[in-house]
N, C-alpha and C positions, 0 to 999 in steps of 0.2 A: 654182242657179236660172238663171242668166245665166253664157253661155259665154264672152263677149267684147263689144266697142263695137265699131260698124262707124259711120265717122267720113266726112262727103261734104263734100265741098269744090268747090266751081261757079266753072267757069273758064273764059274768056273764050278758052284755047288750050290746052284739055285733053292734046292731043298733046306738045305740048314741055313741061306741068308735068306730065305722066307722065316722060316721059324724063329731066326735073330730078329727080324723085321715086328713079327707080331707077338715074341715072347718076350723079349729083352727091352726093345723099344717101345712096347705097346701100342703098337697103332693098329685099329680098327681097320679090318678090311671084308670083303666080300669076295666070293668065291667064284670065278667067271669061269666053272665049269672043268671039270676031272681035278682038281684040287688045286688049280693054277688063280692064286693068290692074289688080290689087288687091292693093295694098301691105301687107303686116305690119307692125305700128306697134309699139314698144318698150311694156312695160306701163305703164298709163295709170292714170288718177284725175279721179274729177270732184269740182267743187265747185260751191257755189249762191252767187251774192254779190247782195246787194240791189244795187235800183238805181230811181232816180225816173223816167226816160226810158224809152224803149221797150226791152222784153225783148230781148233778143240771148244769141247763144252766140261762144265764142273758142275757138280753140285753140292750144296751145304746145306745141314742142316742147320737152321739159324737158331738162339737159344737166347731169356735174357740173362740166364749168370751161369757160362760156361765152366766155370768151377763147379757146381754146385751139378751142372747136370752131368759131365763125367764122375762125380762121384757115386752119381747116384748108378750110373750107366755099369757102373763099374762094381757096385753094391750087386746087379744084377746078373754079375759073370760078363760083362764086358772088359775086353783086352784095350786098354788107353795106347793107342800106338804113336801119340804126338802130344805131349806136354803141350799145355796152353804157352801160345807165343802173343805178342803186342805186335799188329803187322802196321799199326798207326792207324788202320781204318778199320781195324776190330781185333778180338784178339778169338785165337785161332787154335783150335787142339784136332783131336782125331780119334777114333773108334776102329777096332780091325773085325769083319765079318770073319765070319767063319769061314770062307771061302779062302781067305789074307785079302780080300779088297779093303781100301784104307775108305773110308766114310769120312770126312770133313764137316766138322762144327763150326761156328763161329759167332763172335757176342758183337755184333755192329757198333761202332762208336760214330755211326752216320744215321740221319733220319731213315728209315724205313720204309718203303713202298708200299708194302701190304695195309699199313694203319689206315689208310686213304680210304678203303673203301668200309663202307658200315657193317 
């Protein structure tokens, strides 16, 4: 039924968090025309969490040794804006675009949704 998530992110310096997106991060993308960027994102999972306050959405990039990939992140001229934390359900650090948008990491210490499909 559903081919894929096409994922938006609003950015106060779209040009240089594209080029963080495909220099620093390296991900693979295609070019939908006058130079506006669309990145391939590793396979993905959603989830629904309650909440009292107003609706919102997040997103993470999931990783398996969050140590290891801020280092690396960081090896690349990435700014670490959030020390790895243990949140019990995974442990949880942060990357800052160039825009100062904070990008969220996180190492799951829960089964995975995406292994499920082949």
């Amino acid at each position: 039924m559903f081919s894929g998530a096409h994922v938006i992110l609003y950015s106060r310096d779209a040009e240089a968090d594209r080029t963080f997106l495909k220099d620093v991060l390296g991900f693979a993308h295609v070019d939908a025309g006058r130079g506006w960027l669309i990145f391939e994102l590793p396979p993905a999972e959603i989830a629904m969490h309650p909440t009292d306050g107003e609706p919102r959405s997040e997103v993470y990039l999931m990783c398996d040794d969050i140590a290891e990939t801020l280092k690396a992140l960081e090896d690349r001229g990435a700014e670490v804006s959030r020390p790895v934390s243990d949140q019990g359900w995974g442990l949880v650090g942060a990357v800052r675009l160039p825009s100062g948008t904070e990008l969220p990491l996180y190492q799951p210490h829960h089964p995975v949704a995406h292994s499920l499909s082949p």
